[in-house]
C-alpha positions as CSV (number, residue, x, y, z in Angstrom):
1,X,-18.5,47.6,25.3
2,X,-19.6,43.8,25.5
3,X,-18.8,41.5,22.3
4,X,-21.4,39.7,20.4
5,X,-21.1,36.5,22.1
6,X,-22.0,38.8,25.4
7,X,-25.2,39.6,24.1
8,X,-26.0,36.4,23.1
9,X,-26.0,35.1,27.1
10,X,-28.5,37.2,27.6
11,X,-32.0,35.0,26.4
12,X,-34.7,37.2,25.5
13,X,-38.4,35.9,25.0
14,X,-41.5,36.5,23.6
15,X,-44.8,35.6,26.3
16,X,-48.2,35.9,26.9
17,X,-49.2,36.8,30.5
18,X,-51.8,34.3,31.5
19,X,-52.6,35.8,34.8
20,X,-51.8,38.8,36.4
21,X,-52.6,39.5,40.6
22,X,-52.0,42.6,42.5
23,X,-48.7,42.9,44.9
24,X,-49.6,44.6,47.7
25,X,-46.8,43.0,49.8
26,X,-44.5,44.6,47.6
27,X,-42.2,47.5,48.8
28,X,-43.1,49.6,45.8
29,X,-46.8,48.9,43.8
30,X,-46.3,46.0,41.4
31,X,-47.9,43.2,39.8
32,X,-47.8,39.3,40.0
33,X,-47.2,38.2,36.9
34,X,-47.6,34.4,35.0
35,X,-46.0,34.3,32.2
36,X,-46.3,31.6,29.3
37,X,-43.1,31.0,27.3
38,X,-44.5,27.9,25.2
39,X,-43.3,24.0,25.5
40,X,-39.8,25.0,25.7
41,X,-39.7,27.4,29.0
42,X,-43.0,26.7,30.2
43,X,-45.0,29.6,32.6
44,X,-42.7,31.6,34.4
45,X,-43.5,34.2,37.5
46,X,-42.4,37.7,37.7
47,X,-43.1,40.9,39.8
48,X,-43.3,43.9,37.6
49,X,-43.6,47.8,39.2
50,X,-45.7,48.8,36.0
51,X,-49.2,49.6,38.0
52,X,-48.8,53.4,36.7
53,X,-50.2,52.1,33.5
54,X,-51.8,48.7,33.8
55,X,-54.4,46.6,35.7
56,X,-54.3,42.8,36.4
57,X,-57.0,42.9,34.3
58,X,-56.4,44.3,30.7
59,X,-52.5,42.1,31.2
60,X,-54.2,39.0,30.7
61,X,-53.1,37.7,26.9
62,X,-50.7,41.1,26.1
63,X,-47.7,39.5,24.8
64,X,-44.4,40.8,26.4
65,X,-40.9,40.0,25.9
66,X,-38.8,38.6,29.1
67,X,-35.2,37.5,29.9
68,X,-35.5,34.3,30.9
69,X,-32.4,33.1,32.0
70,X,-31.3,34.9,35.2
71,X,-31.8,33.8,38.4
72,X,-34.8,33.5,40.2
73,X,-35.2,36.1,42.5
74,X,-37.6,36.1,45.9
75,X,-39.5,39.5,46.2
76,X,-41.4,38.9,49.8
77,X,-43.0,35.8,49.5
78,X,-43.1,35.3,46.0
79,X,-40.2,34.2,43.6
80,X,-39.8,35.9,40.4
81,X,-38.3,33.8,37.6
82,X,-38.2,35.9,34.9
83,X,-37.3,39.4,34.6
84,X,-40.4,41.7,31.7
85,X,-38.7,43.8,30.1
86,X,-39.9,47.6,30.6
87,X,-38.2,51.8,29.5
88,X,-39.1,54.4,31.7
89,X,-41.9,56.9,30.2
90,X,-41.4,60.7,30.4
91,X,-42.2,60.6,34.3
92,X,-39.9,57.8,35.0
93,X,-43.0,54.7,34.9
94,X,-42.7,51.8,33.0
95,X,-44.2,51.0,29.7
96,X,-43.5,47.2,28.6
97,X,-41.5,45.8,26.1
98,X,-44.2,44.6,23.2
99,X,-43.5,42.9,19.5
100,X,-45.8,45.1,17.6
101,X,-47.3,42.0,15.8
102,X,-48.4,39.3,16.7
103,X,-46.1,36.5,17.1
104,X,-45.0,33.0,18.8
105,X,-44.9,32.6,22.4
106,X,-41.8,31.7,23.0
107,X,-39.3,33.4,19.8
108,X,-36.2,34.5,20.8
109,X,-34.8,37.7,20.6
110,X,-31.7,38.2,17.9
């Protein structure tokens, strides 16, 4: 069990991908991701392994919800700075983390 004040460390945001690139450097498929957070955060990278069910393409302006305060980590020569959040579908491939309405880039999960 954590305590509230655990779960509160952990800062959870609401982006828009702005542009999204295929990873084929990657060990496992993924996709580049640019991520914008608003005035506050700012665009953030990240490498996500969710080509079983998305394209570069149809990413651009889906709104996704991120932590945004872990370390950046390098994946081969790029550096991820934000890990999108993701839950395994029935054959283990992730779907993203969505609000189901539209709202500010930027909002922090409570």
């Amino acid at each position: 069990m954590i305590s509230f004040d655990d779960f509160l460390k952990v800062d959870v945001r609401v982006g828009e991908i702005v542009r999204a690139e295929d990873f084929p450097e990657a060990r496992r498929p993924a996709i580049k991701l640019w991520v914008n957070f608003g005035d506050q955060i700012g665009e953030k990278k990240s490498s996500a392994q969710i080509t079983a069910h998305y394209t570069p393409e149809e990413l651009i302006g889906r709104r996704v919800m991120a932590v945004v305060n872990f370390p950046p980590r390098q994946i081969g020569k790029f550096m991820s700075e934000v890990l999108v959040l993701g839950v395994p579908d029935e054959a283990g491939e992730v779907v993203l983390v969505v609000p189901d309405k539209k709202v500010p880039i930027g909002g922090r999960l409570y």
